[in-house]
C-alpha positions as CSV (number, residue, x, y, z in Angstrom):
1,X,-74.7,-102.7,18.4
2,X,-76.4,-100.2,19.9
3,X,-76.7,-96.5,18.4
4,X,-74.2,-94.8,19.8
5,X,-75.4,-91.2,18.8
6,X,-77.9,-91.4,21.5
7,X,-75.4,-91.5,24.4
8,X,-74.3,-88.2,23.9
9,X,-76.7,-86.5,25.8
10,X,-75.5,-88.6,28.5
11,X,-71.9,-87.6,27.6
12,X,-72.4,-84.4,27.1
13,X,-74.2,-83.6,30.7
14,X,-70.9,-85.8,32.8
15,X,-68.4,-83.7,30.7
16,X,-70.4,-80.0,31.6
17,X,-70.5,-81.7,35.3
18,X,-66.6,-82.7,35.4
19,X,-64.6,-80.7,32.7
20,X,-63.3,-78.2,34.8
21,X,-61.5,-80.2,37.5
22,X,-58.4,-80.8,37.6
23,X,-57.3,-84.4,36.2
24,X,-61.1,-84.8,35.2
25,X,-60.4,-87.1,32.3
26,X,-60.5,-91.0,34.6
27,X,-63.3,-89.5,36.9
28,X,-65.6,-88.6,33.4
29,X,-64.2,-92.1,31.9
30,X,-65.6,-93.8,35.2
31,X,-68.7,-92.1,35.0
32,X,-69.5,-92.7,31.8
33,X,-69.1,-96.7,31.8
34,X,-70.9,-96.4,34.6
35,X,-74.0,-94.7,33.5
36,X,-73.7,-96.5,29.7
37,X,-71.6,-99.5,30.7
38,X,-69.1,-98.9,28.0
39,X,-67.4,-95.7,26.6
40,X,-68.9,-95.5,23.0
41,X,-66.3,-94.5,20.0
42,X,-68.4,-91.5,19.7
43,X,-67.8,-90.4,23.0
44,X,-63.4,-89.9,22.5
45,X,-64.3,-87.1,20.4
46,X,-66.7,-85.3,22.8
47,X,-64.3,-85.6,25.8
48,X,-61.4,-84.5,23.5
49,X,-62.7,-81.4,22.9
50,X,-64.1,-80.6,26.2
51,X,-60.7,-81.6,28.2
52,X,-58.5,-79.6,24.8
53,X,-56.9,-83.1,24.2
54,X,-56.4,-85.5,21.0
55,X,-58.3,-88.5,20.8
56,X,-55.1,-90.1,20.8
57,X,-54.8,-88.9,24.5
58,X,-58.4,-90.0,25.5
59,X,-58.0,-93.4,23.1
60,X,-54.6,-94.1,24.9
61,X,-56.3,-93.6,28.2
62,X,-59.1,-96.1,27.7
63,X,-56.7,-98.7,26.7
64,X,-54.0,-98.4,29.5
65,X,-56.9,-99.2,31.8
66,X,-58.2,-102.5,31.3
67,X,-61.4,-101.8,33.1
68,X,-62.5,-99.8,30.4
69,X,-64.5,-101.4,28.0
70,X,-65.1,-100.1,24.5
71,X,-68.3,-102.2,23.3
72,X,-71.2,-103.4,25.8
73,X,-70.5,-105.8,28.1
74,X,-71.4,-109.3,28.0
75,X,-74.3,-110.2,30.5
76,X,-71.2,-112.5,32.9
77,X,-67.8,-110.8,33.1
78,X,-65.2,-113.6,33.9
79,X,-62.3,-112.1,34.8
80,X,-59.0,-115.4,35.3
81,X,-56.2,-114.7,37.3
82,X,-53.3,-115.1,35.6
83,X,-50.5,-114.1,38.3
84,X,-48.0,-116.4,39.5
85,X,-49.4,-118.4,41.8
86,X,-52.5,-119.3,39.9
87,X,-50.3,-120.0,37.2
88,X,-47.9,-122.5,38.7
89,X,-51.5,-123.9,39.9
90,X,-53.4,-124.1,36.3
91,X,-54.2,-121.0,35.4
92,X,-53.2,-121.4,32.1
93,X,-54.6,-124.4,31.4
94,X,-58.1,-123.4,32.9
95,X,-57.4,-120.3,30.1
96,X,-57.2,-122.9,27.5
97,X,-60.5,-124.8,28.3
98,X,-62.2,-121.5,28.8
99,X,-60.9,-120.5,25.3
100,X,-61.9,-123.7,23.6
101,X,-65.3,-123.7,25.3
102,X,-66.3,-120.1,24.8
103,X,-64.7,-119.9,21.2
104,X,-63.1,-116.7,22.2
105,X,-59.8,-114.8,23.0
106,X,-58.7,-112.9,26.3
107,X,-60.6,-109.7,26.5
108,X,-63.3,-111.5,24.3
109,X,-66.7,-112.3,24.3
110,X,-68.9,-115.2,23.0
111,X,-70.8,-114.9,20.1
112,X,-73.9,-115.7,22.0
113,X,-72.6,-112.2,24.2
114,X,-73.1,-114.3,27.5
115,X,-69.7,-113.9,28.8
116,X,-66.6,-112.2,28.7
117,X,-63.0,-113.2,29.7
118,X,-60.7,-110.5,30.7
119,X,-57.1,-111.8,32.1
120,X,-56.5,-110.3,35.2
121,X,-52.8,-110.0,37.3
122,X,-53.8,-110.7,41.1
123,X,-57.4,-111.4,42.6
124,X,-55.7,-111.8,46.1
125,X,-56.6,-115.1,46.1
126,X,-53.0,-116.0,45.8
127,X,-53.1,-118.3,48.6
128,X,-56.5,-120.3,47.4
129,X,-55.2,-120.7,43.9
130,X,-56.4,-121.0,40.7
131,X,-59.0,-117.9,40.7
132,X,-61.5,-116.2,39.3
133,X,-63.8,-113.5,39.8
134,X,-67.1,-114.3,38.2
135,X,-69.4,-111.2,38.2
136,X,-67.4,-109.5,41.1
137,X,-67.8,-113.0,43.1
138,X,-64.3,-114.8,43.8
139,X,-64.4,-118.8,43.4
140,X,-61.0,-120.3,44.5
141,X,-58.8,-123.3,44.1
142,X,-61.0,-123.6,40.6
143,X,-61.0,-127.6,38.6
144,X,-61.6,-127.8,34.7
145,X,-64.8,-129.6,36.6
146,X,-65.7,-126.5,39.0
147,X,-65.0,-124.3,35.5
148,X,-67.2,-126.5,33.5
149,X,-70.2,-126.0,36.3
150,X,-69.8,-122.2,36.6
151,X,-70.0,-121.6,32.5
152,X,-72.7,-123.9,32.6
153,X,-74.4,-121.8,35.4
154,X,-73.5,-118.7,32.8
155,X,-75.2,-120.0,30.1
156,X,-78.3,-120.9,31.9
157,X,-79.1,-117.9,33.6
158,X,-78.1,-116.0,29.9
């Protein structure tokens, strides 16, 4: 894990940059991820203060959104649709496989940190389904085979 502590220079200059507008809080969240990649822990208490909120506000925030991610991202993000029509199509069971296989939960990672699986509610793929988005890439109408090829794609390029 990286140090944290040494974000907060980069925390501290989006926070001077946004605190003052109005509804500032998702626009400094967004910025942050997307200059660190992740919102470090020691961040919530940093944007707390500057926005006069409780952590509790800023921590409640970060987890509505599932977007926001609170550790550094694995190199893949696999995000598996999980809406209705992918599911009445194999969604769940392409969940299973992909739990098995990568020894992890939803929102996990694997322990080698070469992908992450975030359950998703609608690609827009409804109509091509089972989906996934694969480091902002859809594949559609997915197979445990077609799964299989794409994690093994992962792990090579990892």
């Amino acid at each position: 894990m990286p140090d944290e502590s040494l974000h907060l220079s980069v925390v501290n200059n989006l926070l001077e940059r946004h605190k003052r507008s109005a509804g500032a809080l998702l626009p400094i969240l967004h910025d942050i991820q997307e200059r660190i990649g992740y919102i470090p822990d020691t961040a919530v208490p940093e944007i707390a203060h500057a926005l006069n909120q409780s952590q509790a506000e800023v921590r409640g925030v970060i987890s509505f959104y599932h977007d926001f991610r609170t550790a550094p991202p694995a190199r893949h993000i696999l995000r598996l649709c999980r809406a209705e029509s992918c599911k009445s199509r194999g969604a769940e069971e392409l969940a299973a496989q992909l739990r098995e296989r990568l020894q992890l939960d939803d929102h996990g990672s694997s322990a080698d940190g070469s992908i992450s699986l975030r359950p998703v509610y609608c690609l827009g793929a409804c109509a091509c389904s089972p989906a996934l988005e694969l480091d902002g890439r859809v594949h559609a109408r997915l197979s445990a085979e077609r799964l299989d090829a794409l994690l093994d794609a992962c792990r090579e390029d990892a």
